[in-house]
N, C-alpha and C positions, 0 to 999 in steps of 0.2 A: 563806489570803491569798497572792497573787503576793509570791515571793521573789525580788530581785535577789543573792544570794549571803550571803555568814556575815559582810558585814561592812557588809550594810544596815541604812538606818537608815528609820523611815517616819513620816509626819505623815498627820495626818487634816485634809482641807481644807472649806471651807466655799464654794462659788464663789469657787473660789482662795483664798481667808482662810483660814490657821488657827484648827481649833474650840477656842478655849476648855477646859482639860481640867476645867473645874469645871462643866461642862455637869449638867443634874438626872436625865437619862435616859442610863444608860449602858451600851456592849455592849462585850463581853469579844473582844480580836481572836482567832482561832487560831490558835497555833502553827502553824508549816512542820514540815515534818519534819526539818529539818537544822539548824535554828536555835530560840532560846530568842528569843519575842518580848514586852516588855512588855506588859500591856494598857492599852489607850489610851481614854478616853471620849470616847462621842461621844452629840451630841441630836440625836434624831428629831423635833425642834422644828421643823425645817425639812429639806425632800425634798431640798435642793441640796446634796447629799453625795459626795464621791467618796476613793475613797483614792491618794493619790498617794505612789508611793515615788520617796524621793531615793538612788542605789543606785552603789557601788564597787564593784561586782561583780554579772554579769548569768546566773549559774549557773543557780540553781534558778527564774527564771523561766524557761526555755526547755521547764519539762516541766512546767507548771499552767497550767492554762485560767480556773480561778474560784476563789473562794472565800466558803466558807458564813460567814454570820453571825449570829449567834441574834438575834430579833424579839423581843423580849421583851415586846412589848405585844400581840403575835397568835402570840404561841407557835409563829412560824412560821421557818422559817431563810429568811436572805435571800442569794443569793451577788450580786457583783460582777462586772463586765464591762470591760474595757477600753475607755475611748469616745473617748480622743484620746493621743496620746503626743510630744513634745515630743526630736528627736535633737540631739544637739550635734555634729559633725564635728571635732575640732583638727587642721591639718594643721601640725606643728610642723618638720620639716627636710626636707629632700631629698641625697643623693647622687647622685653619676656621672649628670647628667643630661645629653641631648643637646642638643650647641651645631647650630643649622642656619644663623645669618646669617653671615658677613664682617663686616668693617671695610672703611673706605676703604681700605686696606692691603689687602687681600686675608685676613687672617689673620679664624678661627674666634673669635666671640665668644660668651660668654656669653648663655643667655636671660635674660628677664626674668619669671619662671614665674608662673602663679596657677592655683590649682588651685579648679573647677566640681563639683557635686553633685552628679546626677541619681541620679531614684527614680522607677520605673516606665517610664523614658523620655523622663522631665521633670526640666528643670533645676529646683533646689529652691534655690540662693543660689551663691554663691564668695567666695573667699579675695581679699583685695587679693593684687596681684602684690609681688614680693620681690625685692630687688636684685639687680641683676646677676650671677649665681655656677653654678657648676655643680653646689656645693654650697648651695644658699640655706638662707636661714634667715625663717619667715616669722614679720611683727608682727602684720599684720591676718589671724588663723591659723585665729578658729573662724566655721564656717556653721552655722546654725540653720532648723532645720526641723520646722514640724509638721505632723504627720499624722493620718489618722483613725485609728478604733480597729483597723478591717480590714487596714489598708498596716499597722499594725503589727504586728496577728497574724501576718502574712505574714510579714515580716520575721521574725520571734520562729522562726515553721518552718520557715524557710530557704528558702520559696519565693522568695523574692523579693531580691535586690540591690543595694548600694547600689553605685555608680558613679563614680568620680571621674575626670575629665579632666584634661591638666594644657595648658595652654597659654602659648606664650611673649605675651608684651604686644606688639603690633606698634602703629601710627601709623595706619596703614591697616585692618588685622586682625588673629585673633588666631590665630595658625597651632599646629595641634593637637599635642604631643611625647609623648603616649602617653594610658595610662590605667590603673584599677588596679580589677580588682574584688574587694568581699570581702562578706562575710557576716557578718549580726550577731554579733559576737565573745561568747563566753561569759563572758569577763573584761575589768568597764574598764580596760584598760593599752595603754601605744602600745605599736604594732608595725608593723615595717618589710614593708611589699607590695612587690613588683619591679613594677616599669611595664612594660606589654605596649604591642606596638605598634599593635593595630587595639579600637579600642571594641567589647564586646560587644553593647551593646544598639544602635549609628548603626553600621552595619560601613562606610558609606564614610569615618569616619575613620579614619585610616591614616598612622602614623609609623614609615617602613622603618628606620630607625637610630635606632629607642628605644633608651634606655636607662636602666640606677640605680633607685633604691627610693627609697621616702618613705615617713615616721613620721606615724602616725594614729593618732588615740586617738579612738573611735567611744562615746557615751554615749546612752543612752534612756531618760528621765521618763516613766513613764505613769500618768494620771490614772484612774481606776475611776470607773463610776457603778453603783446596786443594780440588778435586776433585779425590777421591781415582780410583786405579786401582787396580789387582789382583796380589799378590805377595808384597802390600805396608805394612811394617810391620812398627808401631808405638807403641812404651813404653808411657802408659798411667799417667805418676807419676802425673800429674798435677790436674789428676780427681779424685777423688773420688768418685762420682756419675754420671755414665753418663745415657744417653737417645738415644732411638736407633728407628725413627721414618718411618717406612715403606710405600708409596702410592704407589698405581695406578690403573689403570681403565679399567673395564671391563674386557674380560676376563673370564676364568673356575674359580670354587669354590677354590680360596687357603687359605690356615692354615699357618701361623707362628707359630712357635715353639723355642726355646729357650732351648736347650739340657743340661745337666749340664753333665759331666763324671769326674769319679771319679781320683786320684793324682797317684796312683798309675797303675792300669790296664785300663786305659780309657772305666770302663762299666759305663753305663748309669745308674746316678741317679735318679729315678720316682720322688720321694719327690721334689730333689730341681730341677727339671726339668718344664717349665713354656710351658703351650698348652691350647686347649680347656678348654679339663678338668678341669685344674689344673692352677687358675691365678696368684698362687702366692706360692713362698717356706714357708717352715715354719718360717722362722724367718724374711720374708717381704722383706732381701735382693733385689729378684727378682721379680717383679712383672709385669704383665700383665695387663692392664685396658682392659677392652671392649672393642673394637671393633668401629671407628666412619664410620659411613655409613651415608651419607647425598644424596636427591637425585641431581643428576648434578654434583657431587662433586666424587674428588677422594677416592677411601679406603682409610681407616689410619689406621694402627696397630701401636701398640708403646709398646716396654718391659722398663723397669728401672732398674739399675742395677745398688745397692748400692757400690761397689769394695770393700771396707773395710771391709765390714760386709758379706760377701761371706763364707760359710764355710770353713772351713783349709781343709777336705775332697774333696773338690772340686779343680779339677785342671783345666778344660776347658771346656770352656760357647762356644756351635756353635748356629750362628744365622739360622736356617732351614725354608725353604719354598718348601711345597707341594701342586699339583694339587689332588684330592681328587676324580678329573672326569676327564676325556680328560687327555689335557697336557700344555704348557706352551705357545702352538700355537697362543691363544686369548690376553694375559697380553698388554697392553699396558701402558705406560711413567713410568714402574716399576722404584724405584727408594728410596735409605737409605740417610736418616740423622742423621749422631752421632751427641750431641751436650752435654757440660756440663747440669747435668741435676737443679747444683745449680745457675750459670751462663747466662745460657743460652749461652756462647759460641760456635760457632759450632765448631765442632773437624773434620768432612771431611764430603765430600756428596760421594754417590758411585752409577752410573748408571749399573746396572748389563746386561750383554749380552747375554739371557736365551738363550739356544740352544732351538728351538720349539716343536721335539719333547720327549723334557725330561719330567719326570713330578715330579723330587724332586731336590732340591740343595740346597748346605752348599754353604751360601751368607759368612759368615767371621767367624773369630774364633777369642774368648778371650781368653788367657790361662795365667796362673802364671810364673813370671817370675821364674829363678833358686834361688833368693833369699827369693822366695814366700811374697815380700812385694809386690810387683807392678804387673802388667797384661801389655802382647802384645795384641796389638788387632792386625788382621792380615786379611786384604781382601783376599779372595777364589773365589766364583761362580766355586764351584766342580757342578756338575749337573749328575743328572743319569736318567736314563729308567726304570717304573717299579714300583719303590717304590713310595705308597700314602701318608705312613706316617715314621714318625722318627722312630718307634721304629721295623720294617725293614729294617731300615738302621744301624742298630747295628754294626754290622762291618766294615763299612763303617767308622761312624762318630766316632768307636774304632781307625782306621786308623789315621785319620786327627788330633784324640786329642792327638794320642802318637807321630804325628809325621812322623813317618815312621812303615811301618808294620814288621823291621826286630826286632823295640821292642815290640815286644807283645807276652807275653810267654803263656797266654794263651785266645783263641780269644771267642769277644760273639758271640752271636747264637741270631736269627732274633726271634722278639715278634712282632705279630699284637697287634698295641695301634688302636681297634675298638670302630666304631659307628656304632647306630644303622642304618639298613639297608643295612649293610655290609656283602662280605662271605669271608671265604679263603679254601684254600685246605690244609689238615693240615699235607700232606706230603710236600710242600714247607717251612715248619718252621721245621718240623720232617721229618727226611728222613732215613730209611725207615717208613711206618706206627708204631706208637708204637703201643704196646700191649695194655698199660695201659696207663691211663690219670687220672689225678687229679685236680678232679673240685671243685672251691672256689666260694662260695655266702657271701659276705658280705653287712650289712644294718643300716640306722639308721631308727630311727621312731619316733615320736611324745612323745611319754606318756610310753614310757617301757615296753610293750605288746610282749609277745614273738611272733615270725615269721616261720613257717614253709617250709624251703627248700626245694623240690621236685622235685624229676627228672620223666617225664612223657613219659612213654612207648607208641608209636605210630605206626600202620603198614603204609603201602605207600597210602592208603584213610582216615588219622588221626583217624581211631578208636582207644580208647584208650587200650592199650594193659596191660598195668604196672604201678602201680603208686610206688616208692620209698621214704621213710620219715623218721623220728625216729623210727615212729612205726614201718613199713613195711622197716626195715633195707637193705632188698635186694629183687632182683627180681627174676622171677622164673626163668629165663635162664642165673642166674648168672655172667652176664654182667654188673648189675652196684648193687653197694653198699655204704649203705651211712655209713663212720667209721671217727671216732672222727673229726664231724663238715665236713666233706668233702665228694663228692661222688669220690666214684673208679669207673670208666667206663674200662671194659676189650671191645675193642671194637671186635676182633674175636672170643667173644661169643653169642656176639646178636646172636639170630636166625634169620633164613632171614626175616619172619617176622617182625622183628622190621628194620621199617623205619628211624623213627625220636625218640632221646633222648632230650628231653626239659627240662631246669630248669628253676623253678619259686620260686616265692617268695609269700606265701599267709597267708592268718590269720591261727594261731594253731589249733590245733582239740579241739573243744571245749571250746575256750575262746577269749576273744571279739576281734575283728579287728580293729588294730592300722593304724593310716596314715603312711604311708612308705613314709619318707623323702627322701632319697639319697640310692644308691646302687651300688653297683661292682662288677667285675667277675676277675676268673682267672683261666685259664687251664696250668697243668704242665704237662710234660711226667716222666713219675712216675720214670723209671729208672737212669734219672742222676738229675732230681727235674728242669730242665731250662724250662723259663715260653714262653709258645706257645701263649696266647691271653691273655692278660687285656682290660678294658675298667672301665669307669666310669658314672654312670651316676649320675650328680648333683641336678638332678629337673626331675618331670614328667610334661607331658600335662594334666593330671587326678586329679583332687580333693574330696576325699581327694581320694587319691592311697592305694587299700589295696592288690592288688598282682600286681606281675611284673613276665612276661614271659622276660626270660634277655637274653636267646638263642639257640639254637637247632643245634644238632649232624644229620646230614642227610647224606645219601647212596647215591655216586655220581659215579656209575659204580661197580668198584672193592672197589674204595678207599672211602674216607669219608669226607664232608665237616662240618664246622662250619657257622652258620650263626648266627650276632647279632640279635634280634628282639627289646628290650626291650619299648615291650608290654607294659603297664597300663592300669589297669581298676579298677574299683570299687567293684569288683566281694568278695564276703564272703564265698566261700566254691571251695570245690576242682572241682567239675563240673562247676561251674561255670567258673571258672579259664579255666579249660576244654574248653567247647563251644566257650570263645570268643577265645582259642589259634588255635583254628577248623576254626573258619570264618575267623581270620587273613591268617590261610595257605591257606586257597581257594581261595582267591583275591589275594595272592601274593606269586606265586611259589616260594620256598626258591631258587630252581636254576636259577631266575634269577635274583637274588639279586647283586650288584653293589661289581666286584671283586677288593678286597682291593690292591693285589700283580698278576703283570701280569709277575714278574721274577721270575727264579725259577733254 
């Protein structure tokens, strides 16, 4: 355990609450090496644990980084981390300090001093100012500041400084009278620093006739969270909202995902399901921000997960990460932070141990407890071969949310969730080839302009062969027809001639072209209605967008492949739409498009 000195004293917290020492599951603290420490209980009833020492002396932490804790339910040790720390500053007197005003008299006055905090560069709080004196004495004496867990490790190694300005109170401004820098002290006790005349870290401030010392007594609280491992299962009551913060660096292209499966059969919820596409559920519970990408800096993803506001339909949130190219070979310092997300307390950190080469895995699982008030959250790192994205992982992530696979009475069936630039083979979602498929275009647009859906007949050199629409309901070799909003593709009717089946999205016949906002696909196999491909597309590259080529049915031997494209262009009529779907396929063989699903 982190020691603050031989005259520490330490509590076990519970999101900030003290645990209960009559808790029913108990761990035994370890001993320091330099100190005789009680042991303390604490319950693994709940993951919102950290240890925070309250500490008169900062000794023996400056040379421990963690400490181990025995698991006693998984015979596993668990150590601690530092994940926030909390400084107190007093700046209790000053000496000899320099006067730089007059009086109406010409005579040297007193300042009126307050002393500023900076850490890293940055002001972090100040002192009220102190009367008039050259010796002050100050009432409004301590600044308060907290930090991450990292500014404090730093501190803790001395990289890092804390900074105090001292400046007189001016009407106008506050003119700077030196500075003092020190280092996290090994012992809480004030001690006098002499004031220098130029800031280390701002060098253009500068007080040529500094002068005097000032008493400082520098304190640091730091809070611990565990360092989860795989099989660590924690009842979340304490949270309500937590925060689940994803880095690391370099690396293939990966997605987080944020699965929702439903209470009863664990199928996947689209709606409250959080990815790309999709940043947020409908009622905000879940949400996704963007994405931070900074250069030299680690990825950050982050989901928010309201808990109380989760729907009653929902039984289990898995946390998912896919490679999208390659496999997991590249990832480097991959790495989760739960933490309250009102608090800011951390609730665990979890290093995962990606096998290289897999390229999908279910990092943890939240699920409802049996009372349906509270949620387990439960470390995994399941990892698989194969699958790019979640929604091939259907039964898989059906598996892990129910539990065990001998409860699933009836199991799902694998959906590519596509982007564009992607293909699959749509005997590995359908096996055998179906007969029939069932194609979905949905759209919004600007100004309420109707859209015309269209499936575009194509031989193996994209001559156009067929076009399908309202008007032109079906084609001549009876292979695709368009009935109530949807095409039917029998695909063992094509003639050999038809190559490529494309559907787009373009202005009506005959009335004016609307900007196409957002658009979606979905392919069903007609016979039992289970969905073979979605995709979503949120925004185009095209302004304004008046058709969208969204994807194409293409001849890969016997069998048949899907490829996403979703094309944009500005194009107003059907030939036009035509040509640029002609130049797209000649610059980019649909067979060698980047395969979504390499199992099968």
């Amino acid at each position: 355990m982190h020691s603050f000195g031989v005259s520490a004293t330490y509590e076990l917290v519970q999101a900030g609450v003290p645990v209960n020492n009559k808790l029913e599951n108990t761990i035994p603290v370890e001993k320091d090496a330099n100190e005789s420490i009680r042991s303390t209980e604490l319950s693994f009833e709940s993951p919102s644990f950290g240890l925070q020492a309250s500490q008169s002396s900062l000794s023996s932490f400056h040379s421990q980084e963690s400490s181990a804790i025995p698991f006693h339910n998984h015979g596993q040790a668990m150590t601690s981390i530092m994940s926030s720390a909390t400084l107190t500053v007093t700046v209790s007197q000053a000496r000899g300090l320099v006067s730089l005003d007059r009086n109406i008299f010409g005579k040297m006055k007193s300042a009126e001093p307050l002393v500023e905090l900076y850490l890293g560069g940055k002001s972090c709080g100040k002192t009220g100012p102190a009367r008039r004196s050259s010796n002050p004495v100050w009432k409004e004496n301590e600044i308060f500041c907290e930090i991450g867990g990292d500014m404090a490790k730093e501190l803790v190694q001395r990289s890092e400084k804390l900074e105090l300005r001292i400046y007189d109170r001016q009407i106008s401004k506050e003119t700077f009278m030196g500075a003092i820098m020190l280092t996290l002290p090994k012992e809480e006790v004030s001690c006098w620093y002499t004031v220098a005349a130029r800031s280390e870290q701002a060098r253009e401030f500068y007080c040529a006739g500094a002068t005097g010392q000032i008493e400082v007594k520098v304190q640091m609280t730091a809070k611990f969270y565990p360092v989860l491992m795989p099989g660590h299962v924690f009842v979340l009551r304490q949270h309500s909202k937590i925060a689940l913060d994803l880095s690391w660096r370099s690396g293939p292209c990966l997605e987080t995902s944020f699965v929702a499966t439903d209470l009863d059969n664990g199928f996947i919820l689209w709606d409250e399901s959080v990815y790309f596409a999709n940043r947020t559920n409908p009622n905000r519970s879940i949400v996704f921000p963007e994405r931070l990408e900074l250069p030299g800096q680690p990825t950050i993803d982050t989901v928010v997960i309201d808990l109380d506001n989760v729907p009653m339909n929902v039984g289990t949130l898995c946390l998912v990460m896919t490679a999208r190219d390659n496999s997991f070979s590249g990832i480097e310092s991959l790495e989760i932070r739960c933490k309250d997300a009102i608090t800011g307390q951390g609730v665990g950190r979890f290093v995962p141990q990606l096998t290289p080469s897999d390229t999908s895995v279910v990092l943890l699982r939240i699920s409802r407890a049996k009372n349906r008030n509270t949620w387990d959250l439960e470390v995994m790192a399941t990892g698989y071969q194969g699958f790019r994205e979640f929604g091939s992982m259907q039964p898989e992530i059906q598996v892990i949310a129910q539990g065990s696979a001998t409860r699933i009475s009836r199991r799902a069936e694998r959906t590519a969730l596509m982007r564009s630039g992607e293909s699959i083979r749509i005997e590995d979602y359908a096996a055998p080839l179906p007969e029939n498929l069932s194609i979905g275009l949905y759209w919004k647009v600007a100004n309420g302009e109707n859209v015309l859906p269209l499936a575009l007949l194509m031989d193996k050199d994209t001559h156009l062969l067929d076009v399908v629409h309202r008007q032109n309901s079906q084609s001549e070799d009876l292979s695709v027809a368009y009935v109530e909003d949807r095409f039917q593709v029998a695909l063992p009717r094509a003639v050999t001639d038809v190559h490529y089946i494309c559907f787009s999205l373009g202005p009506y016949l005959g009335e004016q072209a609307d900007h196409i906002l957002s658009a979606a696909f979905n392919m069903l196999n007609s016979a039992d209605g289970t969905e073979i491909v979605r995709c979503t597309f949120p925004d185009f590259d095209t302004f304004p967008t008046r058709t969208v080529t969204v994807g194409c049915l293409f001849r890969s031997g016997a069998s048949w492949e899907f490829a996403l494209l979703g094309l944009s262009s500005c194009d107003l009529t059907i030939d036009d739409c035509t040509r640029t779907l002609q130049n797209c396929m000649i610059e980019k063989h649909l067979g060698h498009l980047s395969s979504l699903m390499t199992y099968s």
